[in-house]
LOBADO-579086 format. One record per residue (C-alpha): x, y, z. Coordinates in steps of 0.2 Angstrom, whole numbers, padded with zeros to 4 digits, always signed. Each point is the difference from the previous one (the first is absolute). Layout:
N
XYZ;...
//
This chain:
247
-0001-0045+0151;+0003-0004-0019;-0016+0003-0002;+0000+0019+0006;+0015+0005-0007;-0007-0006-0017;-0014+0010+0003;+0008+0017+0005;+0011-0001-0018;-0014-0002-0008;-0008+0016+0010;+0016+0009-0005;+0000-0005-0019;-0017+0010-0002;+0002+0013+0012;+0016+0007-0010;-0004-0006-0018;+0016-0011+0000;+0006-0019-0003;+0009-0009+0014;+0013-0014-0012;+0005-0007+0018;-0001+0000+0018;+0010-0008+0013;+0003-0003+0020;+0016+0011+0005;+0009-0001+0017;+0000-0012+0014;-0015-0010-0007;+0011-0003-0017;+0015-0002+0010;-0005-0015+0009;+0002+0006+0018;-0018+0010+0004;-0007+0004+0018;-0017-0004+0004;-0003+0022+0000;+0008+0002-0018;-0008+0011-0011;-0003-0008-0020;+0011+0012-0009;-0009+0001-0017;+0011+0006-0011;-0004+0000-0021;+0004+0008-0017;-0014+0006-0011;-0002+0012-0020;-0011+0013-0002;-0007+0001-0016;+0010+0006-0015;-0005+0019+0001;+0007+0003+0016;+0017-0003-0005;+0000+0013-0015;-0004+0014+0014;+0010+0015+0000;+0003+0004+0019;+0007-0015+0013;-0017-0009+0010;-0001-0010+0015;+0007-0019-0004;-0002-0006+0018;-0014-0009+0007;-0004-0003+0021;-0012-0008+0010;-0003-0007+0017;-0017-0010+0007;-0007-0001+0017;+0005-0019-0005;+0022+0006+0002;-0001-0003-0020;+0016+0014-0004;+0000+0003-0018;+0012+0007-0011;-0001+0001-0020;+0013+0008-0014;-0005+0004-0015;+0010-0011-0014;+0011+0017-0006;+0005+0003+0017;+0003-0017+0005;+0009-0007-0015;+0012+0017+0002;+0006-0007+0018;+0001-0017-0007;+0012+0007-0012;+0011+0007+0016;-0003-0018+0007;-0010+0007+0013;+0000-0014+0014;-0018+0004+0009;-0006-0002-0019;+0009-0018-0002;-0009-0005+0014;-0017+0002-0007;+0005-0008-0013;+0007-0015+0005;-0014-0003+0015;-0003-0018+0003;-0019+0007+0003;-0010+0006-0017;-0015+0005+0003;-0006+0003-0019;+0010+0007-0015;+0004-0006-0018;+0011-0014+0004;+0008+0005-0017;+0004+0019+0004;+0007-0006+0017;+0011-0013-0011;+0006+0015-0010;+0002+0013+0015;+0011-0013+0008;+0010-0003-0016;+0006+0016+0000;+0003+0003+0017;+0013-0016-0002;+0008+0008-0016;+0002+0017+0008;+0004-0003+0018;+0012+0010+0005;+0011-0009+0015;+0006+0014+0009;-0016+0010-0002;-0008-0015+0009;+0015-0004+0014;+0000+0018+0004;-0018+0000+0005;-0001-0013+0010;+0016+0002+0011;-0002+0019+0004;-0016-0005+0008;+0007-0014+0009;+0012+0013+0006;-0017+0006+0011;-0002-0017+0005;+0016-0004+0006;+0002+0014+0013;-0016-0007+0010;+0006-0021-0002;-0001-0008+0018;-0006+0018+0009;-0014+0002+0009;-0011+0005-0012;+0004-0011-0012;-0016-0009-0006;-0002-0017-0009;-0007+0013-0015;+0016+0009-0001;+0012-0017+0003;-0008-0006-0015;+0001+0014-0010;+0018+0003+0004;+0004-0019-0004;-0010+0003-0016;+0006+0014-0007;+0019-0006+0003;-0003-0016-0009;-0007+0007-0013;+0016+0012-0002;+0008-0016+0000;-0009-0010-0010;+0003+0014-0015;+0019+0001+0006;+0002-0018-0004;-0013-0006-0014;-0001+0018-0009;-0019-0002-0002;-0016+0006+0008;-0001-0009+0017;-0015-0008+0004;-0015+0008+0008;-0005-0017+0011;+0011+0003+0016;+0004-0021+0000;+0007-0002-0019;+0015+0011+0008;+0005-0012+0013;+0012-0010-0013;+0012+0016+0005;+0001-0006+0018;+0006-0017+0009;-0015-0010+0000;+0003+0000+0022;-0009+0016-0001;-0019-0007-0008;-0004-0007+0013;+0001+0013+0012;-0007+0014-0012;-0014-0011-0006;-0004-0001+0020;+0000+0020-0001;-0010+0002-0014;-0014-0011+0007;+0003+0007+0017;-0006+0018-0010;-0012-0009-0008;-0008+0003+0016;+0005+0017+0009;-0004+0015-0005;+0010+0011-0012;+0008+0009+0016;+0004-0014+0009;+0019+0000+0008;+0000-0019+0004;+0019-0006+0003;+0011-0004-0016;+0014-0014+0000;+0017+0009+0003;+0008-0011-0016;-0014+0007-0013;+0005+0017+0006;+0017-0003-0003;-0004-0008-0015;-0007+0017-0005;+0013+0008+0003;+0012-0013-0009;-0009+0002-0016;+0000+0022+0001;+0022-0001+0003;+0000-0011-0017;-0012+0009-0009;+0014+0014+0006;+0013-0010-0008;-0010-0007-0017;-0008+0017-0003;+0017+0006-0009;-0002-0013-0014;-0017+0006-0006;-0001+0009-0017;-0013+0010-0009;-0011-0006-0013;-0008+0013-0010;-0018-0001-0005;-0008-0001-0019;-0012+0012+0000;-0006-0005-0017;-0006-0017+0010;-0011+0011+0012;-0006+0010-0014;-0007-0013-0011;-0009-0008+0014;-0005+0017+0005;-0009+0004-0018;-0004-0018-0002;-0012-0002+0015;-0008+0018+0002;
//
């Protein structure tokens, strides 16, 4: 599938005149815990060249696609996505940091995640992943609760966590977050992971009553933790000179 999705970059480079500087998997595939059915969520960050920056009026700086092949693509151009980066946008961070490169200037990656460490803003980043584990929660051990939406809801409230405790960016690869829970849980989740590893996305097979308490363990502390957080405020001379820099 490498293959393909290398291909269809390359497609989109010289269909709208610009320069992809990197491409990654985002989602469950980058996650760790995919289903058979999961679509490859392309996602990627590209320049135009340097006149189209110096043009008066606002112009599109997004870029979609989907293949027959379930390839889901989504681009930003650098402007807009160093200008979320800067709010410590967390859907952005996870591009970043995706264990799964397709291509990309190993360098300007280096340097994109440089200053996302520098500039990360720890409530920005709390804030985002427990008001959508808030959704979560209210469907944990219902009936249509799915192994899709258990693990995103024990994602997204260990990622909360994980910044409530470390004050960093929390790891995209769903297992380097385990450390935050008793190792008497890996077990059982790695059983689920593989047990998805082999449903379909939809698929509502039973989840061990002591993970989904375990879920909800970790949301009442992130309750309790979530006090302590603090703003950082961003240097948007940082942003800048990369911006000018690499365009």
């Amino acid at each position: 599938m490498k293959a393909e999705i290398l291909k269809k970059l390359k497609e989109i480079e010289r269909e709208k005149g610009i320069e992809i500087l990197f491409a990654v998997e985002s989602g469950s595939r980058a996650w760790g815990f995919a289903s058979p059915d999961s679509d490859y969520d392309i996602r990627f960050v590209y320049k135009h060249k340097k006149d189209w920056y110096l043009n008066l009026w606002e112009q599109k700086d997004t870029i979609e696609f989907m293949t027959d092949l379930e390839l889901d693509g989504s681009g930003w151009d650098i402007r807009k996505a160093l200008k979320l980066l800067y709010k410590s946008n967390a859907s952005f961070l996870g591009w970043l940091f995706s264990p799964i490169v397709y291509r990309g200037d190993n360098l300007i990656i280096e340097e994109f995640r440089s200053i996302a460490i520098n500039n990360f803003n720890p409530v920005s980043g709390f804030y985002h992943y427990h008001s959508m584990n808030k959704g979560f929660e209210e469907i944990l051990g219902t009936e249509i609760m799915t192994l899709k939406s258990f693990f995103y809801a024990i994602r997204t409230a260990l990622c909360a966590n994980w910044i409530c405790k470390k004050v960093t960016i929390p790891p995209v690869d769903f297992k380097e977050l385990y450390p935050l829970i008793d190792s008497e849980y890996y077990p059982k989740l790695d059983e689920l992971i593989l047990l998805k590893s082999k449903e379909i996305e939809k698929s509502n097979a039973p989840v061990d009553k002591e993970l989904i308490a375990l879920v909800r363990a970790i949301i009442k502390e992130n309750e309790h933790l979530k006090v302590d957080l603090k703003n950082k405020s961003a240097n948007p001379e940082e942003f800048n000179t990369f911006f000018l820099k690499t365009v």
